[in-house]
C-alpha positions in Angstrom: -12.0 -3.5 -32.3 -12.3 0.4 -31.9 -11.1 1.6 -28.4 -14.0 4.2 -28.8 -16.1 1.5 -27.3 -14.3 1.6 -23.9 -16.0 3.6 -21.4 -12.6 5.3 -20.0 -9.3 5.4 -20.5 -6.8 3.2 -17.5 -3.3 3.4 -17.8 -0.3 1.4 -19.4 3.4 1.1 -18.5 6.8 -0.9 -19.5 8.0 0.5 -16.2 9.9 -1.9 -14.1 9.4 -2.0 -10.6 11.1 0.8 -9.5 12.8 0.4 -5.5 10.0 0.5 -3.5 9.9 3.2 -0.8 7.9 3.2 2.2 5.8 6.2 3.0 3.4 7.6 5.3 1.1 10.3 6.3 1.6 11.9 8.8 0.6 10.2 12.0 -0.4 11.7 15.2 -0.4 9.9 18.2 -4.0 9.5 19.8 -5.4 6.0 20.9 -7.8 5.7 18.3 -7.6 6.1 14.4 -10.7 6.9 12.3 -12.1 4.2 10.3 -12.9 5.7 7.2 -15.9 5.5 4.3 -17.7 2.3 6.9 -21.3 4.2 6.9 -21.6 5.9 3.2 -24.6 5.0 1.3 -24.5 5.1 -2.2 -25.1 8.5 -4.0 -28.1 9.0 -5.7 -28.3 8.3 -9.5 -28.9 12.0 -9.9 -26.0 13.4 -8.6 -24.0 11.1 -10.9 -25.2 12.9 -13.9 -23.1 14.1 -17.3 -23.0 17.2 -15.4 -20.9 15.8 -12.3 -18.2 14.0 -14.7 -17.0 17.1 -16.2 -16.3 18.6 -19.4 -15.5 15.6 -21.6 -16.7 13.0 -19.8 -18.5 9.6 -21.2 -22.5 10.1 -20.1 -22.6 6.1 -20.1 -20.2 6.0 -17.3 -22.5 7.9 -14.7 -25.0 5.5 -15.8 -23.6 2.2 -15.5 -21.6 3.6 -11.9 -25.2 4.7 -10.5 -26.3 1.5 -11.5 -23.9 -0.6 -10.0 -24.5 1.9 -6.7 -28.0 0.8 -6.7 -27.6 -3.3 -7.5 -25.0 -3.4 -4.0 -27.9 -1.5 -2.1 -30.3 -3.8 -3.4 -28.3 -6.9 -2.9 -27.3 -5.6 0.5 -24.1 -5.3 -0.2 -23.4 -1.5 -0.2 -22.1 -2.5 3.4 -19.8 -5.4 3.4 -17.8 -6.2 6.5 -14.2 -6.7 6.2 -12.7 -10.3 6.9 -12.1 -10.3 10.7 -9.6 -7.6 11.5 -10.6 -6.0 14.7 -8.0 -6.6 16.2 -6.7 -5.0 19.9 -4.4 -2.1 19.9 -2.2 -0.3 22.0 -4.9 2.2 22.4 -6.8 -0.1 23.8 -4.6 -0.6 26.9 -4.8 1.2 29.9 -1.9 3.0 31.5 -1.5 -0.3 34.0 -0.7 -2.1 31.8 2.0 -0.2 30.4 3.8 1.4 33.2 6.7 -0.4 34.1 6.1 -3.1 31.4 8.3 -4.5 29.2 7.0 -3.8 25.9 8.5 -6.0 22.7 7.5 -3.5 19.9 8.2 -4.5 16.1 8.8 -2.0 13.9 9.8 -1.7 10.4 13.2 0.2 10.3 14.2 -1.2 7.0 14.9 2.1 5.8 17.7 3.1 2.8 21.1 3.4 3.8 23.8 5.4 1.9 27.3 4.7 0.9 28.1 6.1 3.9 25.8 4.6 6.1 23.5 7.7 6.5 19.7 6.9 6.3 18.6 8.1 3.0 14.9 8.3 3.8 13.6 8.2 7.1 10.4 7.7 6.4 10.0 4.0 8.4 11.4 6.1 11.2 9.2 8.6 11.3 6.7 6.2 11.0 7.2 4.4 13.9 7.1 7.4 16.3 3.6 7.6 17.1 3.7 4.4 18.8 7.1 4.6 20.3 6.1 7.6 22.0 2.1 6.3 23.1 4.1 4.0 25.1 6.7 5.8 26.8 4.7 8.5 27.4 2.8 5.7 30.0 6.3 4.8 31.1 6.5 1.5 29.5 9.9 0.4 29.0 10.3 -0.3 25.4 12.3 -3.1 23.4 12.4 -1.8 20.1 12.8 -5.0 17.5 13.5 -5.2 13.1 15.3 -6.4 10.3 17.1 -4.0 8.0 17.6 -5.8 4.3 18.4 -9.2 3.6 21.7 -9.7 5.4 22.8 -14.0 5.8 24.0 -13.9 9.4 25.6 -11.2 11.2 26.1 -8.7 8.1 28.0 -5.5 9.5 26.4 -3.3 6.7 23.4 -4.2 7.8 23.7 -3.3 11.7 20.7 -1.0 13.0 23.6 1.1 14.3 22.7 4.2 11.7 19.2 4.3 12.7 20.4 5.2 16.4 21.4 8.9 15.7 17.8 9.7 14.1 15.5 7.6 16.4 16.9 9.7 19.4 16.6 12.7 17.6 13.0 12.3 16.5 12.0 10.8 20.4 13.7 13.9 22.2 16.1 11.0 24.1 18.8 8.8 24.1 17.9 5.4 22.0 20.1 2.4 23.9 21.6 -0.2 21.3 22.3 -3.7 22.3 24.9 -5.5 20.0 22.1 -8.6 19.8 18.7 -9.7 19.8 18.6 -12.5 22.2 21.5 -13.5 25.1 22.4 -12.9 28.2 24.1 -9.1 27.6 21.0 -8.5 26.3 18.9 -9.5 29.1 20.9 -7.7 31.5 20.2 -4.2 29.5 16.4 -4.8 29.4 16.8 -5.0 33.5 18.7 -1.9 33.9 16.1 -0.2 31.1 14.4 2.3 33.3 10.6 3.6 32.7 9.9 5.7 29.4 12.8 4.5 27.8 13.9 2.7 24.7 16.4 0.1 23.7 16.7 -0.9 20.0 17.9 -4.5 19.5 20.0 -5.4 17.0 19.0 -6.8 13.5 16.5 -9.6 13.8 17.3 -11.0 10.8 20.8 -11.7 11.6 19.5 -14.7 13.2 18.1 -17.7 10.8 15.9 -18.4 13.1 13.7 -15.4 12.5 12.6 -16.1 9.1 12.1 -19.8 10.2 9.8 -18.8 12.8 11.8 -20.7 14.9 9.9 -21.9 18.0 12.7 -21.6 20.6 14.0 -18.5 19.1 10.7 -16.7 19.4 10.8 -18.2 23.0 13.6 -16.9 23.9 12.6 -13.5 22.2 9.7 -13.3 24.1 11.3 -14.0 27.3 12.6 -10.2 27.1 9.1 -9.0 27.2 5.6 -8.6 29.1 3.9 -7.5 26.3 3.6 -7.6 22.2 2.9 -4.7 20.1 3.5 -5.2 16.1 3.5 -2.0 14.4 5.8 -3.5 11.3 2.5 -3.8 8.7 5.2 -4.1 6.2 6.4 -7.7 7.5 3.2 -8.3 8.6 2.7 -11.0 5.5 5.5 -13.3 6.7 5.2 -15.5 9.9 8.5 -14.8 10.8 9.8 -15.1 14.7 9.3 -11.2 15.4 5.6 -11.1 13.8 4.2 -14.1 14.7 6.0 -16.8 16.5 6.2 -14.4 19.7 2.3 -14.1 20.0 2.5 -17.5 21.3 4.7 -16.2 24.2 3.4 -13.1 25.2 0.2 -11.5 26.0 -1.3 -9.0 25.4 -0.2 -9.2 22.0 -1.6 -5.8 20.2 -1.2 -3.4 17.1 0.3 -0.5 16.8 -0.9 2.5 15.5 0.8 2.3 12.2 -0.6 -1.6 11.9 -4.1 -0.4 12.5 -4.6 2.4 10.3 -3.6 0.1 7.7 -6.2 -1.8 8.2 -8.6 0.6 8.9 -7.9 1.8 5.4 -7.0 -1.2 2.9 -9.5 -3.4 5.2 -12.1 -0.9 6.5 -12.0 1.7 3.8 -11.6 -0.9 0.7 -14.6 -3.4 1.7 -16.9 -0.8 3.2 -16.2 2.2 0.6 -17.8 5.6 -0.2 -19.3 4.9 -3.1 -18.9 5.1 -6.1 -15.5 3.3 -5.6 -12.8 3.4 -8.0 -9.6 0.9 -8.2 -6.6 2.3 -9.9 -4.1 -1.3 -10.6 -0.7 -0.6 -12.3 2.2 -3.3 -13.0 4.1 -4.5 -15.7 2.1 -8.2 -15.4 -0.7 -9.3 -14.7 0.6 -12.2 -13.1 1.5 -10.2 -10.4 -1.6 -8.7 -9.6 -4.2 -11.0 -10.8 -6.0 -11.7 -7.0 -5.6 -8.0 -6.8 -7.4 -7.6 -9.8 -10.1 -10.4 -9.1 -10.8 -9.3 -5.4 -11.0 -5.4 -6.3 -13.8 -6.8 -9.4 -15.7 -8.1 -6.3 -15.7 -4.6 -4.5 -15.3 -1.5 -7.0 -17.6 0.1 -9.3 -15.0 1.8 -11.6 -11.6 -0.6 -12.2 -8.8 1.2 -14.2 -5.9 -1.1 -15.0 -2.4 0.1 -15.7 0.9 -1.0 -15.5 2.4 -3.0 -18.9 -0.4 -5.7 -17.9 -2.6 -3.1 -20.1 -1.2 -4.3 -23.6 -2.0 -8.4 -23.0 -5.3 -7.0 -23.0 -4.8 -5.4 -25.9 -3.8 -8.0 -27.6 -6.5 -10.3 -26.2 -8.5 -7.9 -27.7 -6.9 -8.3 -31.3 -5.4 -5.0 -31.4 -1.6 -4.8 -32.3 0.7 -3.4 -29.6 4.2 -3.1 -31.3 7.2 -4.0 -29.1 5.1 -3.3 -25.9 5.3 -6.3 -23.1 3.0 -8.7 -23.6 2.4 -12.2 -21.3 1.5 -14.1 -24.2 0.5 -17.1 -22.1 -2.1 -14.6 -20.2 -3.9 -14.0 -23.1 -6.8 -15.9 -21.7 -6.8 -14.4 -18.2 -7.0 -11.0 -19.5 -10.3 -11.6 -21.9 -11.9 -13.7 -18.9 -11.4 -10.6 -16.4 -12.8 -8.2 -19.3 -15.4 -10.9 -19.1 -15.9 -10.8 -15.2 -16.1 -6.8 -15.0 -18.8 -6.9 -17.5 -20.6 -9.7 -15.4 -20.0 -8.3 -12.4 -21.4 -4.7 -13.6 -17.9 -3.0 -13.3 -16.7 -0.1 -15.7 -13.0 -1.4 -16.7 -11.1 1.5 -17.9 -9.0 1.6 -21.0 -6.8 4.4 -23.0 -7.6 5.8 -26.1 -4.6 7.1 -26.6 -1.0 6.8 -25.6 2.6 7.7 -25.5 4.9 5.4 -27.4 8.9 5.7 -27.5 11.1 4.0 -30.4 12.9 2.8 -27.4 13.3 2.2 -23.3 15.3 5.6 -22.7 14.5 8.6 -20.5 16.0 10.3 -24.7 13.7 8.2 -26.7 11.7 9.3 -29.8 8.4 10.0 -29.0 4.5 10.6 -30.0 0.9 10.2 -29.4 -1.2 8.0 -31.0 -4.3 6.0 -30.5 -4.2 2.9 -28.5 -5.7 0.9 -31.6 -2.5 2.4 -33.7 0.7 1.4 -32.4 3.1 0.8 -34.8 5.6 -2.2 -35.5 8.6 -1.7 -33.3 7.4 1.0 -30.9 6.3 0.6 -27.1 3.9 2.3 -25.2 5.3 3.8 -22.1 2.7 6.8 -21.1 -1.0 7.5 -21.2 -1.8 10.0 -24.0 -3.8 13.7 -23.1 -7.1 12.4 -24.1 -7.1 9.8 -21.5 -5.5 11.9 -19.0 -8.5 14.2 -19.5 -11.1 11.3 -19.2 -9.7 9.3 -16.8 -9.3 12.5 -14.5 -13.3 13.5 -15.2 -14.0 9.5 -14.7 -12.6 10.2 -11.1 -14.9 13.4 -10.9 -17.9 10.6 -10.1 -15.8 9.0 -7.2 -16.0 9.2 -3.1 -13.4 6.6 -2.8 -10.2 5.9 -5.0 -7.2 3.1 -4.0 -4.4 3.3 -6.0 -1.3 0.9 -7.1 0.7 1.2 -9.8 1.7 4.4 -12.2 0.6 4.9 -15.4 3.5 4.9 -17.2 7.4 5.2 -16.9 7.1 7.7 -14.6 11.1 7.4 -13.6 11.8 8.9 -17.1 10.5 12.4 -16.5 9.3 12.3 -20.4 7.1 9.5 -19.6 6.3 10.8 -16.4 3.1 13.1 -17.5 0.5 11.1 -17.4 1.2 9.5 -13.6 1.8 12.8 -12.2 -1.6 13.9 -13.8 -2.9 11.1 -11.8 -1.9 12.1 -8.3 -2.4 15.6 -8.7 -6.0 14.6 -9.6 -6.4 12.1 -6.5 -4.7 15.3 -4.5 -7.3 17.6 -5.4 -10.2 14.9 -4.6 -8.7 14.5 -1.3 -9.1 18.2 -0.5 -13.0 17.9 -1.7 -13.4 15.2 0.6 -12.9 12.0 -1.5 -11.1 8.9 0.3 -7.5 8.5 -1.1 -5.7 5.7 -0.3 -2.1 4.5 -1.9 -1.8 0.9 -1.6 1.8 0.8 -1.6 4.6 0.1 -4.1 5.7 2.2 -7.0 2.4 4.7 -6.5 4.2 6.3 -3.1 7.2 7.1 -5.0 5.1 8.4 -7.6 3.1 10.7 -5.6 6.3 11.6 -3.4 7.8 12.6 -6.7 5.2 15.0 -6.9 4.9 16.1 -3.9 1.4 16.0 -3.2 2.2 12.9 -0.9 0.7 15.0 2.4 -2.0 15.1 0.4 -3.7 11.7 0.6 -6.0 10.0 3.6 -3.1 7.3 3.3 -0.4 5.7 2.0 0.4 2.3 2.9 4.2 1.1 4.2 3.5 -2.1 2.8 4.6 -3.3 -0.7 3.8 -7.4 -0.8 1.5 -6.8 2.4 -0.5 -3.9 0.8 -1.4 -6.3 -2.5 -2.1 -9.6 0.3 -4.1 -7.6 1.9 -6.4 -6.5 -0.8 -6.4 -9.6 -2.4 -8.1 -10.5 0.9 -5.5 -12.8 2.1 -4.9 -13.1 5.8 -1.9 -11.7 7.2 0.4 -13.9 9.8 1.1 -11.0 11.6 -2.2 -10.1 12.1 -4.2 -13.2 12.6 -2.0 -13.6 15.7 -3.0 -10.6 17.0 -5.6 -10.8 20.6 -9.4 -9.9 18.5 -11.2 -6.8 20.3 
């Protein structure tokens, strides 16, 4: 099969998951974050033209795009409403109810620690701010509750301890510490916590019980509070004791501001897009992000699929991919989603060419060919210039772009070009108005790496909450959340 039958190039990687790190844009902190893209009509078939793609680009792509544009008008779709996430927010509350309350607050400081202790990237901190300082700014007195790693009991290394310094640095006050989450020395601080102030419990997670969602734990959690805000969206996928068992305990129980521009975006943004709407899914298998890939088919006009996943359909297609990854046993999957896209009216986006290496090294040997040529005993590990060039004009047609996953090896600065191309291309769209959204995972690090991070509408904090949520799964810790 000739790849000069694919309408665009996507991307392809051996990367492996690289650490994920959380990221955000910056936040400010007023009561009420824009939903984006909700009232967009489709453009017009007109102004998708050869002319609008850009020097390069495939005609047959404005065509099929405009067409899929007018099919969702026709079938009513162009407007689909989220599965139910209005949920209440701290905004939403009036000063009552926050002066002088005891406010339980989850957050997710599960930020990098050094050798030395020292935070390595304070980006979860940061994060958290916004809604730290909504509430004691209306003198609520604020219990301040999350996990940092996977620690089995009380794990010393794992103490919230280091996160004290830089929390009271970036809220202009002293942060308390209790040495515990639950107890009676605990009790006795949260008594003597005066308005507008903070006190940050210890670890969570040194309990059992938390990951159990222990009844009686979350009880006796509770008991500490008045009120609920979850602003961890990054936990927000587990019913653990801190994200969901204490809903039962307290209420209000409401978001935070971090929790609900994540929905407003992967929610909001994602089922009710500017159209055209393009999905940009990387991984290393398509196992892991087949209800990613199934849900986006239901909702994008443009699906480009990267990530190793790229050479099972390659091979599904009958094309010979060398000593690339391949999930032999998805073979089957892969031709029934190529299948799917096609039926559903989606352009699926494939290289032409890429970057292959002799071997997995930031020094291997290295060339271009096309992605119907790869030789016995080589690996693909970058997208080549051609489909940097049409994938970045395919995006020219776009008003809405989500991406997860790089396209290629992008932690070996050789392999690097081609994901970098990428978010400097979703950087530039963002300045001419286009809705960018990073869904989490390996794609913040990528465009963090490249600086253009401040550049985007938003990046998600979440890595397994991000894909749940655009798989369309409910979250825990938002289902048990008080509805608007």
């Amino acid at each position: 099969m000739s790849m000069a039958s694919v309408l665009a190039p996507a991307t392809l990687s051996l990367a492996r998951p690289a650490a994920r790190r959380a990221a955000v844009a910056s936040a400010a902190a007023a009561a009420t974050l824009r939903r984006a893209g909700l009232d967009a009509a489709c453009p017009s078939a007109r102004s998708l033209g050869s002319a609008s793609l850009g020097a390069g680009a495939d005609p047959r792509l404005a065509i099929r795009v405009a067409s899929r544009c007018r099919s969702e008008s026709a079938a009513g779709r162009g407007a689909r409403a989220a599965a139910t996430m209005a949920k209440k927010s701290v905004g939403d509350l009036a000063a009552a109810d926050l002066e002088g309350k005891r406010v339980l607050l989850r957050a997710d400081l599960n930020v990098p620690l050094d050798d030395s202790q020292n935070i390595a990237d304070d980006t979860r901190v940061r994060a958290a701010i916004p809604t730290i300082r909504h509430l004691i700014d209306k003198g609520a007195r604020v219990i301040l509750c999350s996990h940092l790693g996977r620690p089995k009991g009380v794990t010393p290394k794992f103490s919230l301890a280091p996160i004290v310094p830089r929390l009271s640095e970036l809220l202009g006050m002293q942060v308390q510490k209790a040495n515990d989450v639950i107890g009676p020395e605990v009790e006795k601080l949260v008594s003597a916590l005066p308005n507008g102030s903070v006190l940050l419990l210890e670890n969570v997670r040194f309990y059992k019980e938390e990951e159990k969602n222990d009844p009686e734990f979350a009880k006796k959690l509770a008991s500490l509070a008045d009120l609920y805000v979850n602003d961890a969206f990054g936990t927000a996928h587990r019913a653990h004791a801190s994200t969901e068992g204490v809903t039962k305990f307290l209420k209000p129980s409401v978001a935070g501001f971090l929790l609900q521009k994540e929905l407003d975006y992967l929610v909001g943004a994602v089922s009710n897009p500017k159209r055209p709407f393009a999905a940009i899914v990387g991984g290393s298998k398509v196992s892991s992000k087949i209800g990613v890939i199934e849900s986006l088919l239901e909702r994008c006009d443009i699906l480009l699929l990267g990530g190793g996943m790229i050479f099972t359909f390659y091979k599904a297609q009958g094309l010979s991919v060398g000593a690339s990854l391949v999930e032999d046993d998805k073979l089957k999957l892969a031709t029934s989603l190529l299948a799917k896209a096609k039926e559903k009216g989606v352009s699926l986006m494939l290289p032409t060419d890429v970057v292959i290496a002799d071997k997995f090294a930031p020094d291997a040997s290295s060339q271009v060919v096309p992605a119907s040529a790869i030789p016995d005993g080589w690996m693909g590990l970058d997208i080549g210039p051609d489909s940097i060039s049409a994938f970045s004009s395919a995006l020219e047609t776009t008003q809405t772009v989500i991406w997860n996953g790089p396209m290629g090896v992008f932690e070996f600065d050789k392999f690097a070009v081609g994901t970098e191309a990428i978010a400097k291309k979703l950087a530039e769209l963002s300045d001419r108005g286009v809705t960018t959204i990073i869904g989490g995972g390996d794609s913040v690090a990528a465009v963090e790496k490249v600086g253009v991070a401040d550049c985007m509408n938003h990046i998600s904090t979440g890595g397994g909450a991000s894909l749940e949520l655009l798989e369309g799964k409910e979250l825990p810790g938002v289902v048990a959340l008080d509805e608007t």
